[in-house]
C-alpha positions as MATLAB code, in Angstrom:
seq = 'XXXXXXXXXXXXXXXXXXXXXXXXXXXXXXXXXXXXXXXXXXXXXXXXXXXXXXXXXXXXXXXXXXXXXXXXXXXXXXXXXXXXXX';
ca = [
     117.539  105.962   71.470;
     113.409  107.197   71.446;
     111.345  104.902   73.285;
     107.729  106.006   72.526;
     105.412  105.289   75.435;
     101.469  106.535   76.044;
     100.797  109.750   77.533;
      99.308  108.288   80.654;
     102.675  106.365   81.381;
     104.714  109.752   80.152;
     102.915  111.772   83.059;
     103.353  109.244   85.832;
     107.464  109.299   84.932;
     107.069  113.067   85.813;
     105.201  113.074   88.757;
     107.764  110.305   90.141;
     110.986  112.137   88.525;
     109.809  115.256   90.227;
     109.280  113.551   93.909;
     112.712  112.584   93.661;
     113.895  115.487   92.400;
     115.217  114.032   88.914;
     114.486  114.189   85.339;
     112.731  111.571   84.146;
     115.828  110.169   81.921;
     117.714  109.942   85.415;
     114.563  108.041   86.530;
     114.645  105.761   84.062;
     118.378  105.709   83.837;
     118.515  104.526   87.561;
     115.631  102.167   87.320;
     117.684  100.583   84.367;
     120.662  100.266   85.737;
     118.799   98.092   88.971;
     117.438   96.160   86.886;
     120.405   94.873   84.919;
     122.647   95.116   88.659;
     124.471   92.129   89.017;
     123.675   92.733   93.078;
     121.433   90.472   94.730;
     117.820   91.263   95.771;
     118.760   91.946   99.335;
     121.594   94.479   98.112;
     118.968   96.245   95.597;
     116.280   96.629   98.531;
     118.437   98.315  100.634;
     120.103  100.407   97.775;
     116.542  101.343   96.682;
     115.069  102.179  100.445;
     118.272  104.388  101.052;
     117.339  106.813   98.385;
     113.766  107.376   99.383;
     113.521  110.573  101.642;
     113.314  110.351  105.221;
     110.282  110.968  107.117;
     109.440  113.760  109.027;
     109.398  114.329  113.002;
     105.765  114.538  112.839;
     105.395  111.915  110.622;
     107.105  109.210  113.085;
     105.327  110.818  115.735;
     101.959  109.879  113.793;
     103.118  106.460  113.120;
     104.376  106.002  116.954;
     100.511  107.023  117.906;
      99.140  104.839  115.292;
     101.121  102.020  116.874;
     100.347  102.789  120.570;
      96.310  102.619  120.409;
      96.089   99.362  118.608;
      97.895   97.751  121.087;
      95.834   95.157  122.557;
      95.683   94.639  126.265;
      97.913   92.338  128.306;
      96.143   89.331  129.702;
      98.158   86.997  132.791;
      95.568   83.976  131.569;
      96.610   81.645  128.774;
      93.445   80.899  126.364;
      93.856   77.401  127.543;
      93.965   77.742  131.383;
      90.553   76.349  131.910;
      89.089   79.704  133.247;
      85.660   80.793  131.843;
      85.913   84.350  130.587;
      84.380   86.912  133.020;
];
């Protein structure tokens, strides 16, 4: 079977085929096949986050920064404790 799709589409198959290391049949062979899976969402989420490539060391790290200064400060008094702010 052809399937004729734009250009546009055509180069956006590569670029994702090529991120995952595939050809772009396998691509859309896999994508397919998920979408006519008799599995239930929950099953297809975790089959689908499974295949994407883990992150790096430095990458966590970033994220584990990112994390650490929006942390907001710890405060002992409840918003409703009748204390005027200082």
């Amino acid at each position: 079977m052809t399937i004729q799709i734009p250009d546009e589409l055509a180069r956006g198959l590569e670029g994702i085929a090529a991120a995952q290391r595939k050809t772009v049949e396998q691509l859309a062979l896999d994508s397919l096949r998920l979408l006519f899976d008799e599995a239930s969402s929950p099953e297809a989420l975790l089959r689908s986050v499974r295949r994407l490539p883990h992150p790096s060391a430095a990458a966590v790290d970033d994220l584990e920064a990112a994390i650490l200064s929006a942390r907001l400060p710890v405060r002992d008094d409840g918003a409703f404790d009748g204390s005027t702010p200082a």
